[in-house]
C-alpha positions as CSV (number, residue, x, y, z in Angstrom):
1,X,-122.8,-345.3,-88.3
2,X,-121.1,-343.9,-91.5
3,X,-122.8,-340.4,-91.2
4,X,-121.4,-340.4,-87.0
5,X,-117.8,-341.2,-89.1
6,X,-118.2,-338.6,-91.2
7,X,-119.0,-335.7,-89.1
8,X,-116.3,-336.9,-86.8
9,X,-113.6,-336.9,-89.6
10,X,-115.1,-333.5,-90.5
11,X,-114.7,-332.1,-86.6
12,X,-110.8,-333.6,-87.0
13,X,-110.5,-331.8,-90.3
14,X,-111.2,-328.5,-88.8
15,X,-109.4,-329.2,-86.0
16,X,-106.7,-329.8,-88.1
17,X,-106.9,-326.9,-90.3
18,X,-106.4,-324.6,-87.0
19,X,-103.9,-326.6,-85.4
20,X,-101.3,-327.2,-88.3
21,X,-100.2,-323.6,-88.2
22,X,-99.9,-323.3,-85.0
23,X,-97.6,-326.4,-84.2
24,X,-96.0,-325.0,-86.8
25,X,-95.4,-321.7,-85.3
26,X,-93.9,-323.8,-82.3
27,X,-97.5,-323.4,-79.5
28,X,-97.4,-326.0,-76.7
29,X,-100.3,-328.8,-76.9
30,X,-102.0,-326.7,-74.5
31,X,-102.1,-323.6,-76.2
32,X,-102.9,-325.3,-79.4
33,X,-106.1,-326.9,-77.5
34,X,-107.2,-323.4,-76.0
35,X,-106.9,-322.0,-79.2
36,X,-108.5,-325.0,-80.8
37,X,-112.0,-324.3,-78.0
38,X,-111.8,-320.9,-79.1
39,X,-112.1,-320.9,-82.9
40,X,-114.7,-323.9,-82.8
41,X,-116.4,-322.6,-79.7
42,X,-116.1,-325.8,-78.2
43,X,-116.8,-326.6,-74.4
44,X,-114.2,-329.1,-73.8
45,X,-110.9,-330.5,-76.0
46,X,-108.5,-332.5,-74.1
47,X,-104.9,-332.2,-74.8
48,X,-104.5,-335.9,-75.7
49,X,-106.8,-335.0,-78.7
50,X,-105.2,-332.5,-80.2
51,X,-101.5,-334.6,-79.4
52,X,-103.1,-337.3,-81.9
53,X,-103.8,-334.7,-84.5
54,X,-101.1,-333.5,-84.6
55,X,-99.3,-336.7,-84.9
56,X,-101.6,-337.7,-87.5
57,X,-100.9,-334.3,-89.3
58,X,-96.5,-335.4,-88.8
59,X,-97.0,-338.5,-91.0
60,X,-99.1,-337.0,-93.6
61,X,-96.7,-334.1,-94.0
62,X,-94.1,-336.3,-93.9
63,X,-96.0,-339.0,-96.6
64,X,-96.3,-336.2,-98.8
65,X,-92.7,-335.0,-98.7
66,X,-91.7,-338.7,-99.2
67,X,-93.9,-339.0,-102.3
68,X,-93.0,-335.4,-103.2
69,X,-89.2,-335.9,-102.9
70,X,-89.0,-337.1,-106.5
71,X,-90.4,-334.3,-108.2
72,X,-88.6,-331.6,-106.1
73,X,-85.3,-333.4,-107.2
74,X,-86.5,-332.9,-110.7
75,X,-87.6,-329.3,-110.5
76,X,-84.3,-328.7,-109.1
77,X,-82.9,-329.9,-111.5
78,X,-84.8,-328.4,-114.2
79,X,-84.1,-324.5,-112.6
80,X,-80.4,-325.3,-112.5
81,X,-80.9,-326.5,-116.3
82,X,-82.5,-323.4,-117.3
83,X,-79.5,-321.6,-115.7
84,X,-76.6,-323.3,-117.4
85,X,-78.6,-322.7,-120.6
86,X,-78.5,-318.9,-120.1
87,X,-75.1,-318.6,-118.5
88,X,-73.9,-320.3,-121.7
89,X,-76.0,-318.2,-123.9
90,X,-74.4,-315.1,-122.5
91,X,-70.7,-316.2,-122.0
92,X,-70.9,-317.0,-125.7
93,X,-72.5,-313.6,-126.6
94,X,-70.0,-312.1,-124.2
95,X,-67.3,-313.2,-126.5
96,X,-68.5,-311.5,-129.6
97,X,-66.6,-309.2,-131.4
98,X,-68.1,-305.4,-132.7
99,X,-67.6,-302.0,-133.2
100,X,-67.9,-298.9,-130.7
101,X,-69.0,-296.3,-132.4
102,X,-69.4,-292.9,-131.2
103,X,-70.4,-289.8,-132.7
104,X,-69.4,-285.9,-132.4
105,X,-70.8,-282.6,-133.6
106,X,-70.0,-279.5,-133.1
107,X,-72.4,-276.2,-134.0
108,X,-72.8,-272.7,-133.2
109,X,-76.5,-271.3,-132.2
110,X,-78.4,-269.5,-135.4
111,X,-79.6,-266.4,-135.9
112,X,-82.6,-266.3,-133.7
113,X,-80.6,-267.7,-130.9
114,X,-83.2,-269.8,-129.9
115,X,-82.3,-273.2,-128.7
116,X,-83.7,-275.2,-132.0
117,X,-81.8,-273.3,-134.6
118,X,-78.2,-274.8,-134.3
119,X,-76.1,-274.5,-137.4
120,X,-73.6,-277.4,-137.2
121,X,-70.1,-276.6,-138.2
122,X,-68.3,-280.3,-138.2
123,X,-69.3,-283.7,-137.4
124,X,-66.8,-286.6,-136.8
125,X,-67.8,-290.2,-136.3
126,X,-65.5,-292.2,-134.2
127,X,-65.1,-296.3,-134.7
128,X,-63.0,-298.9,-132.1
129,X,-62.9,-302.9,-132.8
130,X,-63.7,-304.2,-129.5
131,X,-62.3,-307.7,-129.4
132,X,-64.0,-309.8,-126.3
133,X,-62.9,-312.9,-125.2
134,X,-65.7,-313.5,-122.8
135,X,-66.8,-312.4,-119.1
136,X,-65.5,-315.5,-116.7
137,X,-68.2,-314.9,-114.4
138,X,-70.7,-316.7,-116.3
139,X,-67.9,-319.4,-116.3
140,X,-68.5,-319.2,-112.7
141,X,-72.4,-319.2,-112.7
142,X,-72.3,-322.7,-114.8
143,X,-69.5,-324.1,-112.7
144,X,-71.6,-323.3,-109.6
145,X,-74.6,-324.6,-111.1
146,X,-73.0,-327.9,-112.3
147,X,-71.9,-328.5,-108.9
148,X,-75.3,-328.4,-107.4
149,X,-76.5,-330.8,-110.1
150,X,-73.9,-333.4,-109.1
151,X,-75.1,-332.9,-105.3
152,X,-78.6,-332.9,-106.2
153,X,-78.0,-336.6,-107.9
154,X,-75.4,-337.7,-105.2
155,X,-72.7,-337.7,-107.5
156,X,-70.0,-336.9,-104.7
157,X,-68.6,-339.7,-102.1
158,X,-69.4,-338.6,-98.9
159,X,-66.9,-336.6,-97.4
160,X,-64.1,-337.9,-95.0
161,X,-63.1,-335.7,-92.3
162,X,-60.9,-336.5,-89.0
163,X,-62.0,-336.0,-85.8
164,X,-59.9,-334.3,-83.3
165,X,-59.9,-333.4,-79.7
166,X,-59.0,-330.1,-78.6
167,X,-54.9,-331.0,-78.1
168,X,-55.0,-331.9,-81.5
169,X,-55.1,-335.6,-80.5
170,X,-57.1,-338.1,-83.3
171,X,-60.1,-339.1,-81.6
172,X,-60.9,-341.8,-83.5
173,X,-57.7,-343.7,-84.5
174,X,-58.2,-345.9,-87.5
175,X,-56.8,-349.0,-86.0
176,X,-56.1,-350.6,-82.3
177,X,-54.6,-353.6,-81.1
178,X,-56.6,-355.1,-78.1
179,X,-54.1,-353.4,-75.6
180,X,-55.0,-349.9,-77.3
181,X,-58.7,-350.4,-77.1
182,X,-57.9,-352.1,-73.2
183,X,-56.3,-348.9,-71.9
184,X,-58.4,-346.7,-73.9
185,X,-61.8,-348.4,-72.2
186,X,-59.9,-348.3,-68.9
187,X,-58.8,-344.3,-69.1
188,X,-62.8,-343.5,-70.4
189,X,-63.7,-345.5,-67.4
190,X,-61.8,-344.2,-64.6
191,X,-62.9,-340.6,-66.2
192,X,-66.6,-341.0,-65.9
């Protein structure tokens, strides 16, 4: 009895293996069955078999994203971590101080006029202070990134928004006395 279980798991598994891409890829019951016969050379698979597979492969896909959900949320979170680090990192290298320096020469070509013998007649080295005070697009980056964090973790209240019709009218007023909601049951009424 045990070994019948097994191969029939086994015949679901592979079943399985073919018809998870396929739903996937959005192919009818049908043509998922067809394809199915196909691959396994099998002479008959009925649709209802391959519907229960697939429902089977909805809840574990859906078991493991449950169980999953967790850890996603924390590897988030860890990425966006990593990228606040580094913004901060660079916005506070991007405020550092130092000096531009450039250099100058100026020659004549030597005797053999050949391109290695140069005979240099003046050089001048050129210094600037740069003072920086910081690039605010890494401000940005870590504002952006904050903001993620705090959706991530549901920090925000849901937001409130007002529904209107297409004259502008509320269609959902926040409070009616009984005549209101009367007349307003009577107009949807008489409209459908």
């Amino acid at each position: 009895m045990t070994n019948l279980l097994y191969k029939r798991r086994q015949s679901q598994l592979l079943r399985m293996d073919i018809e998870a891409p396929l739903y996937k890829r959005g192919y009818s019951i049908r043509a998922i069955a067809d394809e199915v016969k196909a691959r396994l050379d099998l002479p008959t698979l009925s649709t209802r078999t391959v519907h229960k597979d697939i429902k089977l492969l909805l809840a574990e896909w859906k078991e493991y994203r449950i169980a999953n959900i967790d850890e996603s949320i924390q590897l988030e979170l860890e990425r966006i971590d990593e990228v606040v680090r580094e913004a901060w990192e660079a916005w506070d290298k991007s405020k550092t101080d130092y000096q531009k320096k450039r250099a100058k020469q100026k020659g004549i070509p030597g005797e053999n006029n050949s391109s290695d013998a140069v005979i240099t007649i003046s050089k001048e080295l050129q210094s600037e202070e740069v003072i920086n005070y910081g690039d605010p697009r890494y401000l940005e980056v870590i504002h952006k990134n904050l903001a993620e964090r705090r959706k991530l973790l549901g920090l925000y209240s849901p937001e409130k928004r007002e529904l209107t019709g297409k004259d502008g009218s509320n269609l959902i007023p926040q409070q009616l006395s009984v005549e209101e909601a009367k007349s307003l049951i009577n107009h949807l009424e008489n409209e459908y």
